[in-house]
Structure formats: structure tokens, C-alpha cells
C-alpha positions in Angstrom: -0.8 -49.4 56.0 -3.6 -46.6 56.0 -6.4 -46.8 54.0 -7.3 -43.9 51.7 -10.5 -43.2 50.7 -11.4 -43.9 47.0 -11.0 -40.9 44.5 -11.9 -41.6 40.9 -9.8 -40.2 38.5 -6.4 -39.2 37.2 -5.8 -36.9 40.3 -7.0 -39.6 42.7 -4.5 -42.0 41.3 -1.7 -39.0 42.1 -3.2 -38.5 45.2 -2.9 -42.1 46.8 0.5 -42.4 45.3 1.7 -39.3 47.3 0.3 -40.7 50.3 1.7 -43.7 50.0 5.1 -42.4 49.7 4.7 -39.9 52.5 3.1 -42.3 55.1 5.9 -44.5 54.3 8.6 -43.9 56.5 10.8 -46.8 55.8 14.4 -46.6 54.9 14.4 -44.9 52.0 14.0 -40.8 52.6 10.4 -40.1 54.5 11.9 -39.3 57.5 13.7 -40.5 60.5 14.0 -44.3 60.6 11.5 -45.1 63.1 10.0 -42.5 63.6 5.9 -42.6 63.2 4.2 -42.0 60.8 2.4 -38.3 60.0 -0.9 -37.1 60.8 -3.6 -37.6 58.5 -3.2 -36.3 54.8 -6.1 -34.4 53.1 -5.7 -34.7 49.9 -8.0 -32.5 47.5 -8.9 -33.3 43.5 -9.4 -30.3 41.3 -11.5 -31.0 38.9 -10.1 -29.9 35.5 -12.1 -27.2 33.9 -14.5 -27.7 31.1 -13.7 -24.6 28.3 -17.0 -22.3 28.0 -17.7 -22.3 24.4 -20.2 -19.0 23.5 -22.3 -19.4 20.0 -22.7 -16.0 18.5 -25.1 -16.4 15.9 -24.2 -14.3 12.4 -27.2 -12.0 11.2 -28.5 -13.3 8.3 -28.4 -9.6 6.0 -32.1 -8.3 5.4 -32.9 -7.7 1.8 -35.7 -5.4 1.1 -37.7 -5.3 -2.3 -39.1 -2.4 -3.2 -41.8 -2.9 -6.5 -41.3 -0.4 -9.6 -43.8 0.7 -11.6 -42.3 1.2 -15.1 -44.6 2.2 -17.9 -43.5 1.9 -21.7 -44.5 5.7 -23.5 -44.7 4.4 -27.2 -43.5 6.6 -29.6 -45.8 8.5 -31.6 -46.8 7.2 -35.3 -46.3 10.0 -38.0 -47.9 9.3 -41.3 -47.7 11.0 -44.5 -49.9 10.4 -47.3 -48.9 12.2 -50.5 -52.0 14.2 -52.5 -53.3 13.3 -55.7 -51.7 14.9 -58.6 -48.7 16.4 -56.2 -45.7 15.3 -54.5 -46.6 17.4 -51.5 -47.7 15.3 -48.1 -51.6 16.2 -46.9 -51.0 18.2 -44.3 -54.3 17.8 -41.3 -53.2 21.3 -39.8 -54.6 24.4 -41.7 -52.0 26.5 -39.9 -49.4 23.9 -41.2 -50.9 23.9 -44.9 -50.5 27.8 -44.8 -46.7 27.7 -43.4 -45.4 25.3 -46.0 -46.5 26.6 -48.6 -45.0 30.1 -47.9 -41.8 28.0 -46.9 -42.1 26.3 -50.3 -42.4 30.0 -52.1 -39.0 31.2 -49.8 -37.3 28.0 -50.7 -37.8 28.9 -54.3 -40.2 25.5 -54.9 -43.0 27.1 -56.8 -44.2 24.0 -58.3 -44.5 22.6 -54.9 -46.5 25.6 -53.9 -48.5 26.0 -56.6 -49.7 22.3 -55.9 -50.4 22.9 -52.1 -52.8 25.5 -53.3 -51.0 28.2 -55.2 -53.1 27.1 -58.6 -56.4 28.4 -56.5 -55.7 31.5 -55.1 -52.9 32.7 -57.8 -55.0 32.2 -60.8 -54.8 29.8 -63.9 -50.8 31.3 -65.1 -48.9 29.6 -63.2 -45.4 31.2 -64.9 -47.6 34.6 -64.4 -48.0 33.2 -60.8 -44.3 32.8 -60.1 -43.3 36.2 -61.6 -45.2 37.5 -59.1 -42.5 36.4 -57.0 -39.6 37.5 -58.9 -38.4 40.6 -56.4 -39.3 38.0 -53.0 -35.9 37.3 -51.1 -37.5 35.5 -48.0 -41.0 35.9 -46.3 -41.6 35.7 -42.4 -45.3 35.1 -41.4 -47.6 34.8 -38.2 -50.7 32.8 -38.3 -53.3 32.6 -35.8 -56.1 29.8 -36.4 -58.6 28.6 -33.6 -57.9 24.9 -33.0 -59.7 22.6 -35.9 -60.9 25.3 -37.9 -59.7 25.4 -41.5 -59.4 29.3 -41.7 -56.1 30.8 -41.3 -55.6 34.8 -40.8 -52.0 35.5 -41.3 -49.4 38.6 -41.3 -46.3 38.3 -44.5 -43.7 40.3 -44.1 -42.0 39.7 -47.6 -38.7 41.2 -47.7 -37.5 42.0 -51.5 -34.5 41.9 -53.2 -34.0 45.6 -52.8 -34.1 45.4 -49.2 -37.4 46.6 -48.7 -40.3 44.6 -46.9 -44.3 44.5 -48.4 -46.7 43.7 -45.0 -49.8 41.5 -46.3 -52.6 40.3 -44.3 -55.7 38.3 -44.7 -57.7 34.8 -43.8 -56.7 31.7 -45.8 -59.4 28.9 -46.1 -57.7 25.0 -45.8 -59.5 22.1 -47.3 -58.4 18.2 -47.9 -54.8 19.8 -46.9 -54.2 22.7 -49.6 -55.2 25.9 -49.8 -58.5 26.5 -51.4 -59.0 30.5 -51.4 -57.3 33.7 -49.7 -58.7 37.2 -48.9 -54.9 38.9 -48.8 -54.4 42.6 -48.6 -51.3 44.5 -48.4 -51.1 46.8 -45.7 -47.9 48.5 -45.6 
């Protein structure tokens, strides 16, 4: 018998079997009985192959932070402080002293008028006062004031019952929020 060179492994265990079978040549199927044996068998091992694993690494997402600036607008504090002897507010606008108290007068609210100033620049009759109004349907007025000053100069367009309309104008003087004297003519 031949011998084979060593060959480690599954494969070289197949290997020597095969040429042990084909270098045989006795009685049972190799070949003619006596006849010699083959040449020399090569007999090659393929290694099995190792499987390629690839890694792929997943992104990691990128989070971006953008800073806010948020700033809180409070909201403006109103206060209303009611005058002495009244139950009018004190109004810190002259411009506003003169507009409600022509909006009390069209609202028909003579008392409240005559306490935002209609008692000094209407006289001491206050039911004289508000006759005066009797034939009044509805006033419009301008005003014009330079900012912080407590004088007034004003246009009334008083529209009367009748459908007519007196034009007045003059300069109002505001103190401690009510009126405190008037220079009113009518002009039309």
C-alpha cells in the first residue's frame, strides 16, 4: 500500500478514503484483476469558505437646539380712583376730562356732568344748567391739547332736536381731573 501524505481535516479524511479505494485494485470493482495499480493521485482540499460579514453602522440622528428668547409683555395696570363728592373716575388726561363730560351731557347724565365740572363753568343753577340743554339731541366734538397741558381748545357741533346744528368753540382749562373754567363761543 501507498502512502498518502497527511491532510488535516474533513476533506483529507475523504481524500485518503478515495485513494484507498482507487489504488485498490483487488477483486472487488477497481479494475482488471491483476492489473497494476494507477499512477499517482493528486488529490486537492478546498478549504470551505468563511462568510464575509459587513458592519454598517446606523447614524445616530443629529438633533439641533436652537435657544428662544421669549419675553413676557405684562399687561398694563388701569386704575380708577373716584373724586371726592362724585361718582365720576379722575380722569389724568385733560383731553379725556373734556370728552366725557360732553359724552355724559349726550348720554343725558347731567348730574354726572355737572360733577366733572359742569357746576364751574355753567353757573350755581344746576336745573338752570340742564335747561340749557333741553333742545341738545347729540353733540360731536374735536379737541386738540398739546401733550400734558391742562388746556383744551375744542369745536361742538351740537345737533338739536329740530335738526339744526349750533358750532361752539373755545379753550377748556382741566385741573385735579374736572373741568375748572371754559372760554366757549358759538360761531355758527
Amino acid at each position: 500500500m501507498r502512502q498518502l501524505p497527511a491532510v488535516a481535516g474533513a476533506s483529507a479524511v475523504a481524500a485518503v478514503l478515495l485513494a484507498t479505494a482507487v489504488g485498490c485494485g483487488s477483486g472487488g470493482g477497481g479494475g482488471p484483476a491483476g492489473a497494476s495499480p494507477p499512477g499517482a493521485v493528486t488529490v486537492t482540499a478546498t478549504p470551505t469558505p468563511t462568510p464575509t460579514v459587513t458592519v454598517t453602522p446606523t447614524p445616530s440622528p443629529t438633533v439641533t437646539v436652537t435657544p428662544q428668547t421669549v419675553t413676557a409683555t405684562p399687561n398694563p395696570t388701569v386704575t380708577v380712583t373716584t373724586a371726592k363728592g362724585g361718582g365720576n373716575p379722575t380722569l389724568t388726561s385733560a383731553i379725556a376730562v373734556v370728552q366725557q363730560y360732553y359724552e355724559d351731557i349726550s348720554n343725558h347724565d347731567y348730574a354726572a356732568a355737572w360733577a366733572l365740572g359742569g357746576k364751574n363753568i355753567g353757573g350755581s343753577d344746576y336745573n338752570g344748567w340742564v335747561k340749557g340743554y333741553a333742545t341738545t339731541a347729540s353733540i360731536y366734538l374735536g379737541t386738540t391739547s398739546t401733550f400734558g397741558s391742562n388746556q383744551v381748545r375744542a369745536v361742538i357741533y351740537a345737533v338739536q332736536t329740530d335738526g339744526s346744528t349750533k358750532t361752539y368753540e373755545g379753550t377748556y382749562t382741566v385741573s385735579g381731573g374736572v373741568l375748572v373754567s371754559a372760554s366757549i363761543q358759538q360761531t355758527g
